[in-house]
N, C-alpha and C positions, 0 to 999 in steps of 0.2 A: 504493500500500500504506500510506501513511504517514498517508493519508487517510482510510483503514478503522482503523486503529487511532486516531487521534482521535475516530474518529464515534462520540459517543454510545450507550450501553446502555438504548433504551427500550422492549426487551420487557416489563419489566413492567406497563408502562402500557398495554398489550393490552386489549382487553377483546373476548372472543369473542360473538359473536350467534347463538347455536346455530343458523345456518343453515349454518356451516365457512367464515364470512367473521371479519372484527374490525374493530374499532374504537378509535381514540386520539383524546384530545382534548390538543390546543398553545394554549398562551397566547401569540399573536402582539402581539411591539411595533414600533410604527413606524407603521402602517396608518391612515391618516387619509381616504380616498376612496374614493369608487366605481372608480375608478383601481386602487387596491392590491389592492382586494379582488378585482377581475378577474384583474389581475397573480398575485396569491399564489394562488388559485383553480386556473389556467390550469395553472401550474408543477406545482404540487402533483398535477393531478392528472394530468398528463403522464410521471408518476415508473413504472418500472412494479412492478406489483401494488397501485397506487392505483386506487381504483373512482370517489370520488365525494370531494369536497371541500366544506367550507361554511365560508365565515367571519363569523361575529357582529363588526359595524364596534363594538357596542355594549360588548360584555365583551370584545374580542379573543379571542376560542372559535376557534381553527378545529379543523373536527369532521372526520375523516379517517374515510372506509369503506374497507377495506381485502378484498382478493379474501381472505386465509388469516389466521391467526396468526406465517408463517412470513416476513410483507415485515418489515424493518427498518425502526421509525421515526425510527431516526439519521439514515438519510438523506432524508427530509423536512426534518427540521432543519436539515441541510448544506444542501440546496436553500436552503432559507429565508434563511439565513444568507447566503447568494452572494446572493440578491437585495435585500441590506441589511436583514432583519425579522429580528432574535434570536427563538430560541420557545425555551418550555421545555416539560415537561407541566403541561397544566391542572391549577390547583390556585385554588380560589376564594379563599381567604384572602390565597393572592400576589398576585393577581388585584384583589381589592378593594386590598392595599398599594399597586399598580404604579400604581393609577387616583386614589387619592390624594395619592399622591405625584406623579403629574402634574398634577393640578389645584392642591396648593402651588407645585409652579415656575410653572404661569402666574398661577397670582394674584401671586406677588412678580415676576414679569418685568412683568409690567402696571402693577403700582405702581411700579415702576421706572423704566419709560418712560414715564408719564406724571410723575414727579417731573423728568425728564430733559429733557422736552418743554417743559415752562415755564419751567425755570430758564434752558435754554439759547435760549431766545426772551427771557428779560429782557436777557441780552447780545448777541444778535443784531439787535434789532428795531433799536435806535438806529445799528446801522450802514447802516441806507437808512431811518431816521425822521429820524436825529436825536437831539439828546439836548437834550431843553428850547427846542427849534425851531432849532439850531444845529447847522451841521454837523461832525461829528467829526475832528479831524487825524491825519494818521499814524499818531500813537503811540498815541490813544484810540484808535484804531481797532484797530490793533494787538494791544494791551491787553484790546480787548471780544471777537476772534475766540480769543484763547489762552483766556478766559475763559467763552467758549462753552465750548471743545472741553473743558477741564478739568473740565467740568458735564456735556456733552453725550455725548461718546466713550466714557468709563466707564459710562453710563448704556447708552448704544448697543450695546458689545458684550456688557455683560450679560443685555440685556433678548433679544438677540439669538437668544441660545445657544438656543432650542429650535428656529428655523431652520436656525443654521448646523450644529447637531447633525444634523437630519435633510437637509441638502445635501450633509454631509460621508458619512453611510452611502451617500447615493444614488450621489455619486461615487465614493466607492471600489468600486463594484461593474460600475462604467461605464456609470453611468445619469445619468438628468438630470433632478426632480420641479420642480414648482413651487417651492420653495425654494430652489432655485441661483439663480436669477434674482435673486431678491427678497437672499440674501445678498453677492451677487456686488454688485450695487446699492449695500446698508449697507458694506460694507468699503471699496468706489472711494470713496463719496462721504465718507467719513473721511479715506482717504489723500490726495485731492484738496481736502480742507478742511484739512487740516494741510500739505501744501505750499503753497498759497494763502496760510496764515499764515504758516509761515517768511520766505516769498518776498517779505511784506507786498502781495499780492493785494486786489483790491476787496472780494470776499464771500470766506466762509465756511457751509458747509450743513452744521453739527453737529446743529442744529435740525430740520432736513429731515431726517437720517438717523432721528434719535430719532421723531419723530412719524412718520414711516413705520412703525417700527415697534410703534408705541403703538396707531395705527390697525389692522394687522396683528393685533395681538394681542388686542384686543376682539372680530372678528370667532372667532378659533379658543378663546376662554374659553366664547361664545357653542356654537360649537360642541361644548364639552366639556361643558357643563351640557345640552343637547339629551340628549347620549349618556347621561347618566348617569343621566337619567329616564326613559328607553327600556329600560335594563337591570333596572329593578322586577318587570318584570310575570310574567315566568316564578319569580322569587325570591319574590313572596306569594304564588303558587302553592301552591310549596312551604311556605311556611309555615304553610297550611291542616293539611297533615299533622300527625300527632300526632309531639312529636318523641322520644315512647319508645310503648313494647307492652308490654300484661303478659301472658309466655308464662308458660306451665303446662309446669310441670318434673316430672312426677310429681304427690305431693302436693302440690307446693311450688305457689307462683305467685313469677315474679321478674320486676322490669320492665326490661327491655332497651332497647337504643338501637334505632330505628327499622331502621338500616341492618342490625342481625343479625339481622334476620328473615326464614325463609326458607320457602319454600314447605311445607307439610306440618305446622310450626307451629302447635300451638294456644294460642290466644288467650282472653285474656277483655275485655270491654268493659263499663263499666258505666253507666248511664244518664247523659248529660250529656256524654258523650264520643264523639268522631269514629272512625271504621272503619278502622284506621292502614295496610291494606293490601289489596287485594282478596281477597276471601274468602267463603267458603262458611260458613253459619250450622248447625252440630251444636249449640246447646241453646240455648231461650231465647224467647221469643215476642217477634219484631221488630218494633219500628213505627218503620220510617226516615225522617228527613228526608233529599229529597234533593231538596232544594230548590236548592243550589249547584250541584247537577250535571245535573238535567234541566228544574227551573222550576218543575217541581210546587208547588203551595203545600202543598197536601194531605200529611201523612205516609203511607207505604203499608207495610203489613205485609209482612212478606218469612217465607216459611214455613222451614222445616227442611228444608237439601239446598238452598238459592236461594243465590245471590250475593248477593255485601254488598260495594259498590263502594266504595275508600277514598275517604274524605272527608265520606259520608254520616254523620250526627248521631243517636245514639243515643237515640230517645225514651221509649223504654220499661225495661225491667227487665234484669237482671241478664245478658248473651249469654256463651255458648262458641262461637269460631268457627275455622273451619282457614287459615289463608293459603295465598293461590293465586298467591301474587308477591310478588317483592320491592318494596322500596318505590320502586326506581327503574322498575318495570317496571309501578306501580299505575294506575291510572285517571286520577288524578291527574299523576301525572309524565308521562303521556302528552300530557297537554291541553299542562302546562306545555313539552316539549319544541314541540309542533305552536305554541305562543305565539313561542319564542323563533326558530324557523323563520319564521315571518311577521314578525318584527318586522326581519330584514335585507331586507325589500322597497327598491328603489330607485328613487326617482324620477324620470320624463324629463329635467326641469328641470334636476335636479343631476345626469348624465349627459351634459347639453348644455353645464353651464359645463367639467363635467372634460375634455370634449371638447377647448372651448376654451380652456380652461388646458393640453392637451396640446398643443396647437398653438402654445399661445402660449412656451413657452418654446425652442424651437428658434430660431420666429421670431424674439424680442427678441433673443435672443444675438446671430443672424447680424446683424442691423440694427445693432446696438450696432457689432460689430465691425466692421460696413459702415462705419458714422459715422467709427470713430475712423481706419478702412485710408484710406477716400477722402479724410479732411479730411486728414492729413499728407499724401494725395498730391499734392492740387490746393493745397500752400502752406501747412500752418496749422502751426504748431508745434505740438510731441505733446503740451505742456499744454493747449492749447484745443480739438485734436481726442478728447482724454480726459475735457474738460468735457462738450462733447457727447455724449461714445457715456454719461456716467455720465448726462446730462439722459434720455436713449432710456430708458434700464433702469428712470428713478424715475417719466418721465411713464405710461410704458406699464405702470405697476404695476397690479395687477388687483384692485384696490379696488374701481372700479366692477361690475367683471362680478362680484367676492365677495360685493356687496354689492347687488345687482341683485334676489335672490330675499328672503334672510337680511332686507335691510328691509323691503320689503311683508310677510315675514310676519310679523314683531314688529311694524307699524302695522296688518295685519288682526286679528291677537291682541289687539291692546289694545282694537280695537272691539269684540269678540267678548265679553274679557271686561268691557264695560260693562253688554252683554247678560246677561252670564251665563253666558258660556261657556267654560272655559279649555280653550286648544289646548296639547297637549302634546308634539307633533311636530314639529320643524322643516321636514318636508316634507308636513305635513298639509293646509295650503291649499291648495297646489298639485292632491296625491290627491283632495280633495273635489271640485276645482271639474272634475274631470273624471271625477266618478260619473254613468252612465246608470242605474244600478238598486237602488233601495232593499231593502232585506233590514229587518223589523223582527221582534223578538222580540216576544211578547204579553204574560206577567204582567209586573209593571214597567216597563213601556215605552209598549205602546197602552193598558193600564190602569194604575191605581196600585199595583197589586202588594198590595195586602192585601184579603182577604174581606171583602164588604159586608153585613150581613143583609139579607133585603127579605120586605115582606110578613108580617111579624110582628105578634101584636096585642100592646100592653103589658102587658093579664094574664098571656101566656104566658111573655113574654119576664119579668115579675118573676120567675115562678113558677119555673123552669129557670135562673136566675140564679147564684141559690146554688152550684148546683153544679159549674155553668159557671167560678165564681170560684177555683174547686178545682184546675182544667188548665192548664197552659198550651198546649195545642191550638189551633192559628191558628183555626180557626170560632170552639171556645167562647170566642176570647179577641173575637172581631168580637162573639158574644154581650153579653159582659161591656161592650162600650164601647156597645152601643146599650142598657144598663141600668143603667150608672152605676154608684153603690158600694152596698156592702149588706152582708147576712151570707155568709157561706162555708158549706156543707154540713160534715155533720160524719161521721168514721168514713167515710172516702174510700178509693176504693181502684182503682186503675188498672189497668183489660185492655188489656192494648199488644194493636194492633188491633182492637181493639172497643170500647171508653170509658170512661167512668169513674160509679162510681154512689157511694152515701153516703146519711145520712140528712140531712131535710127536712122539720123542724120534727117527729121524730119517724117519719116515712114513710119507706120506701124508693124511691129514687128512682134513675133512669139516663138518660146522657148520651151516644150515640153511633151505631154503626149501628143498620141499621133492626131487624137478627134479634136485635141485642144487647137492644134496648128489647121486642122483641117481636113486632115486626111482620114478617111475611115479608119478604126479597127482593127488592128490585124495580128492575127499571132507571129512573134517574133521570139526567136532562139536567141536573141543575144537581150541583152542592156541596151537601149535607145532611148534615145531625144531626137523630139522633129524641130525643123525651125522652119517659120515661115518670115516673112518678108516680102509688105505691098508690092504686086508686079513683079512677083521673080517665082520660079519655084520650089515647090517645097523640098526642103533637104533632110535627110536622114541620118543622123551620127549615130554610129554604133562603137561599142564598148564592150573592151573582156581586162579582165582583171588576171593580168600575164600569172604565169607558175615561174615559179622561181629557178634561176639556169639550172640548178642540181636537183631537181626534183625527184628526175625520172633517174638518176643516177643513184640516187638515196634507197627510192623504191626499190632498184636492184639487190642495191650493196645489204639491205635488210631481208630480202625473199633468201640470197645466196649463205645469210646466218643462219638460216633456218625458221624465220620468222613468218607467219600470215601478215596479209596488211589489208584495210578496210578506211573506206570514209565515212563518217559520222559529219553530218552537217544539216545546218536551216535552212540553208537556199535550197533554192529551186530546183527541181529534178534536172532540166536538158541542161545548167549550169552544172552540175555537180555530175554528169555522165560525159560532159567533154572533157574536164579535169582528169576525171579518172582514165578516161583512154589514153589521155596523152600523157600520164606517169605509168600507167601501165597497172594499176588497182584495178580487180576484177569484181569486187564485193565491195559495194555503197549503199549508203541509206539518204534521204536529201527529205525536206522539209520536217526535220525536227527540234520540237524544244526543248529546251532545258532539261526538264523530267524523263523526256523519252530519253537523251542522250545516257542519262543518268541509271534510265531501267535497262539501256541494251549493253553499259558497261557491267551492270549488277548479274544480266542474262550470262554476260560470257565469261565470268566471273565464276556463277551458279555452275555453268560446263566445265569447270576447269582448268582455262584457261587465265592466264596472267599476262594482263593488259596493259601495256603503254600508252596512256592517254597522251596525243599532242596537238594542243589547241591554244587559242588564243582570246578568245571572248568570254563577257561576259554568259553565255549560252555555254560555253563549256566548261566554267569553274563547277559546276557540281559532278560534272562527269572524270574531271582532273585530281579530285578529292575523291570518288570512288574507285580511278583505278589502283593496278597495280603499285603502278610508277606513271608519273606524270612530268611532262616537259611542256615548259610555254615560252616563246621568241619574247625576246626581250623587247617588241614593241607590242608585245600586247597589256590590258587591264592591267592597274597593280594589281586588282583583287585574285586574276586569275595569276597571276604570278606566284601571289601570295600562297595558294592553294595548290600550284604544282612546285612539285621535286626539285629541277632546273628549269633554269631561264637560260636562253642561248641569246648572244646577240648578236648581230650582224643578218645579214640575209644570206649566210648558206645555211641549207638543209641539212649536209653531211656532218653535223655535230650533232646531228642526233644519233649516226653511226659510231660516232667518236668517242659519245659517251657511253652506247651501249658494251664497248669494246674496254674500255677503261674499267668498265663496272665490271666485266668478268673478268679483267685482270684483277681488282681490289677481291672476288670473290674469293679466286684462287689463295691469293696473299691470306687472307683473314682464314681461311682452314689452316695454313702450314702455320700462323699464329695460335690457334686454337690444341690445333699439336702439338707445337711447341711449350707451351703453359701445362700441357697434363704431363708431358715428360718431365718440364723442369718440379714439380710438385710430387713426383713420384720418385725420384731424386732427391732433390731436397729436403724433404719431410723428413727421411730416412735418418740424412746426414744429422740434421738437428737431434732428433730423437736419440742418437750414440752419439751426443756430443761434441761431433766433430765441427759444429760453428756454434760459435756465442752469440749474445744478441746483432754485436754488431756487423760480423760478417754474414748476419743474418740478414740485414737490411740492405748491406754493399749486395750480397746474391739476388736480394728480391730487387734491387736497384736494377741488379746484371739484365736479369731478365725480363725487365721492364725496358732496358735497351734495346737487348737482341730482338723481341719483338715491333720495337720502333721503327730498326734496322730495316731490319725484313719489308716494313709496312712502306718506307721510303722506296722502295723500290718500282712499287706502282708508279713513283712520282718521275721517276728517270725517262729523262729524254729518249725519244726514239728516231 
């Protein structure tokens, strides 16, 4: 009972799903693995009237579906709680605080233990160097261990605290994370360096503790900056949104905050501005850009009574329109939720070290305490069998297996970006170099993404110039650059949906469909604008949006790896079936959304296969967060950048060969490192155990082989 009336009041953070289920969202702390995440997942959703559980490792989100309104999320919290994770309700602001504030404790714990690290090796080294090629007596010696520790210890349990803090929650709940090891380690080999100096002892390992954890702590800063670039890509999502609406109050218009907008809503939009919620268009002649959300270059009119999808860019005149959803439930918020769903994918690689980091702390415990039960049994005094069991804990430290993956892919990344490529993933090498199937998108990707003219003569093109100079319409703006500079048409005036006309040198002239100019209707395979002009006649510009020189070389160079490849795109079908014949993609799909994109990467996904998303719009960030591995050209969205693996930049295509090629070399590397670490532990362990190294060649070893695997991992980075 005593238990129910602590537990938390978190119905208000409810939030119903008009199907008669709900939803809360927790800001969980502590959670640093594919471990925790399992852990916390598991619990949670074993509670009952829990449906479904998801934890973001990136924002600490965990997203709770709940069967009613009527489960209690106090006790989620309590679970949480018992399993050592505090939660609160989600709240971004605290959220973005908490994430800050952790990354100043490791940055100052890191500066810490590396100030700690050298000083307390300026007074260590001379006691097995020397000091000036002599050797030290008693009291120098003495002298240099108190003066370690004085440097060293303060340094150590400072730098310490974000381990011993997370050792300390795991065991009071009577658990045991990789961090009990690793603190259990730092505190012996203090207490054992400071009796060794009382006692005037040969060494002292104040130095060994501190760079233990100096080393430790580069790895998990490494870590935090990973996460915190992972967390972008659903947040410019949203920022696309307008962050206010002007609703119509009566007579009145008053602009409101995006969030009090609510279905039924009438709105106004005016040219130059984004569609701030889904909705239905009651007045106004629409020509939208929805270029961000299906890849269209083309603006397309949207008539009276259509939808008008948020996010889409207002080209044309003045709109009245009705909201058909809030803004968490827009078009937009949906891509960005389906983003941040993909972006907790988890990797085999780091699965198999968590594996063996959960095995491995059982292990080293029992071993340690094996060393210390059996050397007092067969004779040794409990200080020398304490030396040993702390040698176990420091050589068997998991440096190498942390550091096994983590440096092949900072030495594949640094190749990558000589190329041109930055990886934004810490477990993006690994996903790529185990994609069987290409997925590319078509405008800005297999082509360059802007309208070409072709086939134009220079008289016409001078002639239609002018007035061309008057829009900003992607065609008449391809016009205007295949004409250079000139005059502007005068007495302009814009048919959203139909063109734009003006006078020309006195004449009435027009710039856009075919009926607008005059000419009937008629199906056209390419991109056009018509132009008329008083007494002349009507001219016809057509437009393709070139493929880029290596396209069809790329297509190759990935069929000959063994790779499938397919188009996924929003344009138009007889658009997106000449693209593909002329790279030589035999398998495409053409007028789809966001969502579909999304369901046909989830489809070949479901088959088995492991997908390389490569796109560049808005329209493909949800399907670049669903795939496998994802790449986006570095002129595409931030948001979609944010969302995929690599951004390449430049306009060749064959860096996406480049990278596929890099990433199975980093694959290769990161297994002979993974071998490498189970031989050096099977090894080493041994040595400690019979006493053959002390603490501190204990720590030079775990050093060693935190090298040789570094080594190894440079090697991806070598010039070819």
């Amino acid at each position: 009972m005593a238990l129910t009336l602590d537990r938390p009041d978190l119905t208000a953070f409810l939030t119903a799903d008009g199907a008669g289920g709900a939803r809360v969202d927790l800001l969980v702390r502590g959670a640093r693995c594919a471990g925790c995440i399992a852990k916390i997942e598991r619990t949670v959703t074993a509670l009952p009237g829990v449906e479904a559980a998801r934890l973001n490792l990136s924002t600490g989100r965990l997203a709770v579906e709940l069967l009613n309104d009527r489960v209690d999320p106090g006790r989620i919290v309590t679970a949480l709680e018992r399993l050592g994770y505090p939660a609160t309700p989600y709240d971004p602001g605290v959220a973005l605080v908490e994430r800050d504030r952790e990354g100043r404790r490791l940055i100052l714990a890191l500066a810490v233990a590396g100030f700690g690290a050298m000083n307390a090796m300026m007074f260590s080294v001379p006691l097995w160097a020397g000091l000036f090629g002599q050797e030290l007596g008693p009291a120098t010696r003495t002298l240099m261990m108190w003066m370690s520790g004085a440097v060293g210890a303060p340094c150590a349990l400072f730098a310490g605290m974000p381990f011993f803090r997370s050792a300390w929650r795991s065991l009071r709940v009577g658990k045991a994370n990789m961090d009990v090891p690793i603190s259990v380690a730092v505190l012996l080999t203090l207490g054992v360096s400071f009796s060794e100096t009382i006692l005037h002892g040969r060494d002292a390992y104040f130095d060994a503790a501190v760079s233990l954890l100096f080393l430790l702590l580069i790895g998990r800063w490494l870590d935090h900056v990973l996460r915190a670039r992972a967390r972008s890509a659903a947040g410019d999502l949203l920022a696309l949104q307008a962050a206010a609406a002007n609703r119509l109050e009566g007579d009145r218009e008053r602009s409101v905050p995006l969030g009090e907008v609510r279905p039924g809503d009438l709105l106004r939009v005016r040219p130059g501005e984004r569609i701030p919620v889904d909705a239905v268009l009651v007045a106004g002649q629409a020509l939208l850009d929805n270029s961000l959300l299906t890849g269209e270059s083309a603006p397309q009119a949207v008539a009276v009574g259509r939808l008008c999808r948020a996010g889409a860019l207002n080209t044309s005149g003045l709109l009245t329109i009705r909201a058909e959803a809030c803004s968490e439930d827009s078009a937009l918020a949906a891509i960005a939720r389906l983003v941040e769903a993909g972006a907790q994918s988890r990797s085999r690689y780091v699965r198999l070290a968590d594996r063996a980091a959960a095995l491995y702390v059982p292990v080293v415990h029992a071993a340690a305490l094996a060393t210390f039960a059996g050397g007092w049994a067969l004779g040794l005094e409990p200080r020398e069998a304490l030396i040993r069991a702390v040698a176990v804990l420091i050589v068997t430290c998991p440096c190498a297996l942390g550091l096994a993956v983590p440096a092949v892919q900072i030495a594949a990344s640094s190749r990558l970006f000589r190329k041109g490529i930055l990886v934004k993933s810490g477990a993006a090498m690994e996903r790529l170099a185990e994609v069987d199937h290409v997925v590319f998108d078509k405008t800005g990707v297999l082509t360059l993404g802007r309208p070409t003219l072709t086939g134009a003569s220079a008289a016409d093109i001078a002639l239609a110039a002018p007035l061309a100079r008057a829009t900003s319409h992607p065609m008449a703006q391809a016009l205007v650059r295949a004409a250079g500079e000139g005059p502007i048409a005068l007495d302009v005036v814009e048919h959203p949906g139909l063109g734009v006309e003006g006078l020309i040198d006195g004449r009435r002239a027009r710039l856009g469909r075919a009926g607008f100019v005059g000419v009937p209707d008629q199906p056209a395979g390419e991109t056009e604008l018509w132009f008329g002009l008083d007494g002349l006649p009507r001219v016809r510009f057509q437009f393709t949006d070139a493929l880029r020189p290596d396209a069809r070389e790329t297509v190759a160079a990935l069929k000959a790896r063994g790779l499938s490849v397919e188009i996924l795109s929003g344009d138009l079908g007889p658009a997106v079936l000449t693209a593909a014949a002329a790279v030589g993609i035999d398998h495409w799909r053409a007028g789809l959304l966001p969502q579909d994109k999304a369901a046909a990467i989830d489809a070949l996904t479901a088959g088995g296969r492991r997908v390389l998303m490569v796109g560049d719009g808005l329209n493909d960030t949800a399907a670049l967060a669903r795939a496998h591995a994802a790449i986006a050209p570095g002129t595409a969205l931030e948001a979609s950048q944010n969302a995929a693996d690599l951004v390449v930049s430049g306009e060749r295509l064959m860096t996406v060969v480049e990278a596929l090629d890099v990433a199975r070399a980093a694959r290769r590397r990161a297994l002979e490192n993974f071998g490498f670490a189970a031989v050096y532990n099977l090894v080493a362990a041994p040595a400690a155990m019979l006493g053959l190294v002390n603490p501190l060649f204990a720590a030079l070893a775990m050093s060693g082989s935190s090298l040789v695997v570094t080594l190894n991992a440079l090697r991806v980075g070598a010039r070819r």
